[in-house]
C-alpha positions, 0 to 999 in steps of 0.5 A, a space after each residue: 425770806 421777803 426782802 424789806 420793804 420801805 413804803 413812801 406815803 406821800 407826793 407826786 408832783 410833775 416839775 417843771 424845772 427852768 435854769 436862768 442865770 439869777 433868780 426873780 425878785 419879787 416884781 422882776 422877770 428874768 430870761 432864762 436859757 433852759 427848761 426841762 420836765 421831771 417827775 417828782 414830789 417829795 414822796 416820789 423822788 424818795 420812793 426813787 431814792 429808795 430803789 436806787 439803793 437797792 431796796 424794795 420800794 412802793 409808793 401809796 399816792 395819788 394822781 389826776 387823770 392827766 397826763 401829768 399824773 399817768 407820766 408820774 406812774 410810768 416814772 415809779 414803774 420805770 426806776 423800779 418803784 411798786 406803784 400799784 397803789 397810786 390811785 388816780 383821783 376823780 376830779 382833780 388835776 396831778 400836783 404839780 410844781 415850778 422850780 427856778 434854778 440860779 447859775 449857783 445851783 440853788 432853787 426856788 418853788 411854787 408847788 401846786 398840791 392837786 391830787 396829792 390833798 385827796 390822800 387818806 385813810 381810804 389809800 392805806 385800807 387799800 393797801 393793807 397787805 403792803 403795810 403790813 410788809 413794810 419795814 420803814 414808811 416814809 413821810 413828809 408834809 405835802 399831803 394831809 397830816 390826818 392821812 399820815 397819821 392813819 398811815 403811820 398807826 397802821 405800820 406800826 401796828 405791824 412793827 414797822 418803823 416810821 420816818 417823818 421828813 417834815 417838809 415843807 414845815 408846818 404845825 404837827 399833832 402830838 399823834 403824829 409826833 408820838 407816832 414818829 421814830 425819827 424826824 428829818 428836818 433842814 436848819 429851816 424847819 428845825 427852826 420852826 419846830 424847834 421854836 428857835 433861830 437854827 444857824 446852818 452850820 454842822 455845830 447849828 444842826 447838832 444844837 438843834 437835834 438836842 432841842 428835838 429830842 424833847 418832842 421827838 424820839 430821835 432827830 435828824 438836821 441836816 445843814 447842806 454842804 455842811 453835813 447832818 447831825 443825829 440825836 436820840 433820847 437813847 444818848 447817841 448822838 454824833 455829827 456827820 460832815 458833808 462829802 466836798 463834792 463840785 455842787 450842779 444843782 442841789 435840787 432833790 438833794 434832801 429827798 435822796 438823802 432820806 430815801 438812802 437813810 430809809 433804805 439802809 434802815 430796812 437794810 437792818 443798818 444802825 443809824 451812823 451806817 445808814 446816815 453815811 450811805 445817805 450822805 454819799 448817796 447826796 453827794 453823788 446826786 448834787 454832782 451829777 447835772 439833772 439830765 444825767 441823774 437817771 443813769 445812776 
């Protein structure tokens, strides 16, 4: 029997990661005291997510010829991720972005698309037989909603279920939306989707599911150090607290989460198992320093 398959159709961006004790105010320039290079983007960090929860793993993206864009396909290939499909894009440089991190752990960043706007419908024909293997495909909003969309009707045609991470917030189609199984957000894109002011609390986070489950079919909010809500038009509904843990740096934390919950999806796990071994999977990443998160 074929192991499941979660397919992440989606970013690639080369990060540049600067820690410096406070973050920039507009007009200001402050020193900072390190600098490191990482692969990432919202596809590919949960495409890693993903394999390192053990799960089949692949990744339907695209790069520059560059050398940006060749470090983020040896990445996919080194942590196990199935990057056949990542298609080097003529013309256009790899995305790319710069992430400023405070002596708090928190961040700020500017992300340059490049290559990942050339995404389409021409990537998922490319791919057809993994599409049509695919038990969950992952999405998020940093390449064109017309390629996510072409993405998700082709899984669910095969029966595969779809998952929007709907990051960074922005306007979806009804097409999109009736496409989607569950819907990931934060408090500040539930705020956008919901159309209401969303409190970044545990309590804040379950209201705003409620609010979701009148455009989408389930809902996940998650509120940082405070846990993630869920709810479904089916009833099921629940809170989940967050696992008290020494925060380094809460970077990539989001896209762990929705690897591991798409992971233990494919695995066949209900909702509350998989939001658990999500939550844990978070958990574990914003303990761990950025230089160490490759040994887990």
């Amino acid at each position: 029997m074929t192991a499941p398959l979660v397919t992440v159709f989606g970013s690639l961006h080369y990060d540049i990661m600067v820690e410096a004790p406070d973050r920039p105010r507009k007009g200001e320039t402050v020193t900072g005291h390190a600098w490191q290079p990482k692969c990432g983007g919202k596809g590919g960090n949960q495409a890693v997510s993903v394999a390192r929860a053990g799960v089949r793993s692949a990744m339907i993206g695209a790069v520059g010829d560059d050398d940006f864009g060749r470090a983020l396909v040896d990445n996919l290939a080194c942590r196990g991720v199935d990057s056949r499909f990542v298609r080097v894009a003529a013309g256009a440089g790899s995305g790319m972005s710069v992430a400023i991190f405070d002596n708090d752990g928190d961040y700020g960043a500017v992300i340059v698309s490049g290559s990942n706007l050339s995404l389409g419908e021409k990537d998922i024909a490319a791919a057809t037989e993994m599409v049509a293997q695919t038990a969950v495909l992952l999405l998020q909003n940093e390449v064109p909603e017309a390629a996510n969309v072409a993405a998700a009707r082709a899984v669910k045609a095969h029966g595969g279920r779809v998952v929007l991470n709907a990051a960074p917030a922005r306007k979806l189609s009804g097409e999109l939306i009736a496409l989607t199984d569950i819907v990931i957000v934060n408090a500040i894109e539930a705020e956008f989707l919901a159309g209401v002011a969303v409190v970044d609390t545990l309590e804040g986070a379950a209201k705003a599911a409620r609010m979701l489950i009148d455009f989408y079919s389930a809902a996940i909010v998650t509120a940082g150090g405070e846990g993630v809500a869920y709810c479904g038009r089916d009833g099921e509904a629940f809170a989940m607290a967050a696992i008290p843990v020494n925060v380094v740096s809460t970077h990539g934390a989001g896209d762990e989460f929705v690897g591991a919950f798409a992971a233990g999806l494919a695995r066949g796990h209900q909702v509350e198992a998989a939001l658990a071994a999500a939550n844990a999977a978070a958990a574990l990443l914003v303990a761990t320093p950025e230089r160490q998160r490759e040994a887990i």
